[in-house]
C-alpha positions as CSV (number, residue, x, y, z in Angstrom):
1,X,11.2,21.9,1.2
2,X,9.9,18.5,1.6
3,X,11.6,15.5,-0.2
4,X,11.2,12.4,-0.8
5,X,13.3,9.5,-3.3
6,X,11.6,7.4,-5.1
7,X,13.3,4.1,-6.5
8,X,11.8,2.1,-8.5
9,X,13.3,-1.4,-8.2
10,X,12.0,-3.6,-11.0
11,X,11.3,-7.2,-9.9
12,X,13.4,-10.3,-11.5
13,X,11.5,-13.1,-9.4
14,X,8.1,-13.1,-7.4
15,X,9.0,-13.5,-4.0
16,X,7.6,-9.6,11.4
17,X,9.8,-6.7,11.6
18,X,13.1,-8.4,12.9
19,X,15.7,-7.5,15.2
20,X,17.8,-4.3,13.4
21,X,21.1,-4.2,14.5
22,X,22.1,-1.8,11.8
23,X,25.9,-2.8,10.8
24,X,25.2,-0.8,7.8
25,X,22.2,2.0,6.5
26,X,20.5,2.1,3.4
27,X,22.9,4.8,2.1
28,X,25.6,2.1,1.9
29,X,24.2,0.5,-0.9
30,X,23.6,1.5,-4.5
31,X,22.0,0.5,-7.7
32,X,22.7,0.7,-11.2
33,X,19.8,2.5,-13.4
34,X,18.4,1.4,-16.5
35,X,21.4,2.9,-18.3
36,X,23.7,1.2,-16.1
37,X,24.9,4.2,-14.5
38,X,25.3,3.9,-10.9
39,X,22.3,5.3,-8.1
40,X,24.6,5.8,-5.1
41,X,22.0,5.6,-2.0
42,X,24.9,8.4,-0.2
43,X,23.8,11.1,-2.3
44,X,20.4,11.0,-0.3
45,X,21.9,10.9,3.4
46,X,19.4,12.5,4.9
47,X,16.3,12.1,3.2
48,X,13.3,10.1,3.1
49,X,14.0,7.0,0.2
50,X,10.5,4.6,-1.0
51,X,12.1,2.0,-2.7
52,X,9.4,-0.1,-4.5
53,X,9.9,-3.2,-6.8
54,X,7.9,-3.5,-9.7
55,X,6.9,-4.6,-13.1
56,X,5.4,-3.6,-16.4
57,X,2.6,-6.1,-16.8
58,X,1.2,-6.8,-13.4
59,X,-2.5,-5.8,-12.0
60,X,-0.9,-3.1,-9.9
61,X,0.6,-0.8,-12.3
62,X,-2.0,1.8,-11.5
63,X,0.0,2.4,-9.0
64,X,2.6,3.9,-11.2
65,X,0.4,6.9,-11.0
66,X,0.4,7.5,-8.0
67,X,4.5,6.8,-7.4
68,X,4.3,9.6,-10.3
69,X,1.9,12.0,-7.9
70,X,3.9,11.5,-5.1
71,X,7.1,12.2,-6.7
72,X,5.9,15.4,-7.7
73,X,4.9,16.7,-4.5
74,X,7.8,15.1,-2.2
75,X,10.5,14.5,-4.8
76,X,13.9,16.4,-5.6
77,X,13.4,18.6,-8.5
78,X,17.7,18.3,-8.6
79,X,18.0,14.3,-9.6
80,X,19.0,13.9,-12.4
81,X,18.3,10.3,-13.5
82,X,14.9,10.2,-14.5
83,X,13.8,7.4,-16.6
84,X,10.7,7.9,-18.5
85,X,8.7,5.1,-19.6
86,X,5.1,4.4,-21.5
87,X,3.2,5.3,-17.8
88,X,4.5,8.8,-17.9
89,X,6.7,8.4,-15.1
90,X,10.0,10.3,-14.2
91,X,11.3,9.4,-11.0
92,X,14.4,7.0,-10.9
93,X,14.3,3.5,-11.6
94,X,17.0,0.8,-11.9
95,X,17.8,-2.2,-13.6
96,X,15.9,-5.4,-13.4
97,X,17.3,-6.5,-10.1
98,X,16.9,-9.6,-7.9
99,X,14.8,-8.8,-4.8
100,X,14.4,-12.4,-3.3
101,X,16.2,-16.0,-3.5
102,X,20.1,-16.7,-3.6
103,X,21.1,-13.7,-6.0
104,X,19.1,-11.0,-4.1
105,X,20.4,-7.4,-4.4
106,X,22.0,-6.4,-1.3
107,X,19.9,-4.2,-0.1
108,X,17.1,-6.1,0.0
109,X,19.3,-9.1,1.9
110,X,20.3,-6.1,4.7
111,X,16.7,-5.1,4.7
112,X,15.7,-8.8,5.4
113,X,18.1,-8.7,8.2
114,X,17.4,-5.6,9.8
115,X,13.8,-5.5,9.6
116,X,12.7,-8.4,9.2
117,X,10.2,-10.7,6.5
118,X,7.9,-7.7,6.1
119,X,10.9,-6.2,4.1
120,X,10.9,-8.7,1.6
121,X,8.4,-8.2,-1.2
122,X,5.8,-11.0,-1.6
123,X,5.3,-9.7,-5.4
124,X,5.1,-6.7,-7.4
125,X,4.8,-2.8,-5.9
126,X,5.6,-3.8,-2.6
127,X,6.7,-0.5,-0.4
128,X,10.0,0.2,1.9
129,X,10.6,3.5,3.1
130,X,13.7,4.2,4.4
131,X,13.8,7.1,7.3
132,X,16.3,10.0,6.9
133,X,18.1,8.1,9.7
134,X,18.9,5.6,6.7
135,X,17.2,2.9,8.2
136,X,13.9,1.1,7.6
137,X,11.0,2.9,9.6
138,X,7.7,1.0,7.1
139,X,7.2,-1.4,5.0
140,X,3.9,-2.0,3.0
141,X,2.4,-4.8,0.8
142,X,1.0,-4.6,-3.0
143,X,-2.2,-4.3,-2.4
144,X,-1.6,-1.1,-0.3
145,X,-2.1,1.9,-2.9
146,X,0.5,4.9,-2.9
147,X,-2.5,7.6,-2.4
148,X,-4.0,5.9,0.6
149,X,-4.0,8.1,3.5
150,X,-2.1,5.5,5.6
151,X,0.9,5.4,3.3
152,X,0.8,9.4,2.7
153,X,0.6,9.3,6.8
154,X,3.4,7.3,7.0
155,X,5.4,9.0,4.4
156,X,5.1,12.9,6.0
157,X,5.6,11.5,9.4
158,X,8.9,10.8,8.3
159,X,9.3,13.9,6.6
160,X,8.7,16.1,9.4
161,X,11.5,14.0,11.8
């Protein structure tokens, strides 16, 4: 069966692949979700993670969509912390979280580090995909849509290593 993680990281302040040396993986890191319960990034060793930072009143929220349609063809009908919210949405999502700037969540720091300034989101619904290896294989900006055939490309290419 296919899966894929969806985490929604929402966005706290609007801001060239680099040289990965890898001192840690994505599944070191965790999140707290909008209940404050902890997302542990270990529990999906193995899988394919899109983390994506977003927002509730920003042009791209279209894009919630199709987060939502991909989800329901790639995701893990097992997770159990589902967040629903007014776009109909039930994949994960965290607490409002600093993804740039001097308080920046870890991850996003480690991502900077490891791959670079493409990893850093430039505003809302920017796209990291994180390969089952539990490193960062993609990155893509806003303005690139969930549905597009190069991000579904990229998304089952990883799927099927």
């Amino acid at each position: 069966m296919k899966k894929i993680l969806i985490f929604i990281i929402i966005m706290f302040s609007f801001f060239t692949k680099g040289n990965a040396q890898y001192e840690q993986l994505a599944t070191d890191f965790s999140f707290k979700n909008s209940a404050g319960s902890p997302i542990n990034f270990s529990d999906y060793k193995e899988k394919v993670i899109l983390v994506v930072n977003v927002a509730s009143r920003c042009g791209f929220t279209n894009q919630y969509k199709d987060l939502q349609a991909l989800w329901t063809k790639y995701g893990d009908k097992e997770i159990k912390n589902f967040c629903e919210t007014t776009f109909g949405i039930n994949f994960p999502i965290t607490e409002k979280t600093d993804v740039i700037g001097k308080n920046s969540h870890p991850f996003f720091i480690w991502a900077k580090k490891n791959y670079g300034a493409a990893a850093i989101p430039k505003w809302n619904f920017h796209k990291i995909i994180i390969g089952k290896s539990g490193k960062v294989v993609d990155t893509f900006a806003s303005v690139t849509n969930p549905s597009s055939k190069k991000f579904i490309t990229a998304i089952e290419e990883e799927l099927k290593n």
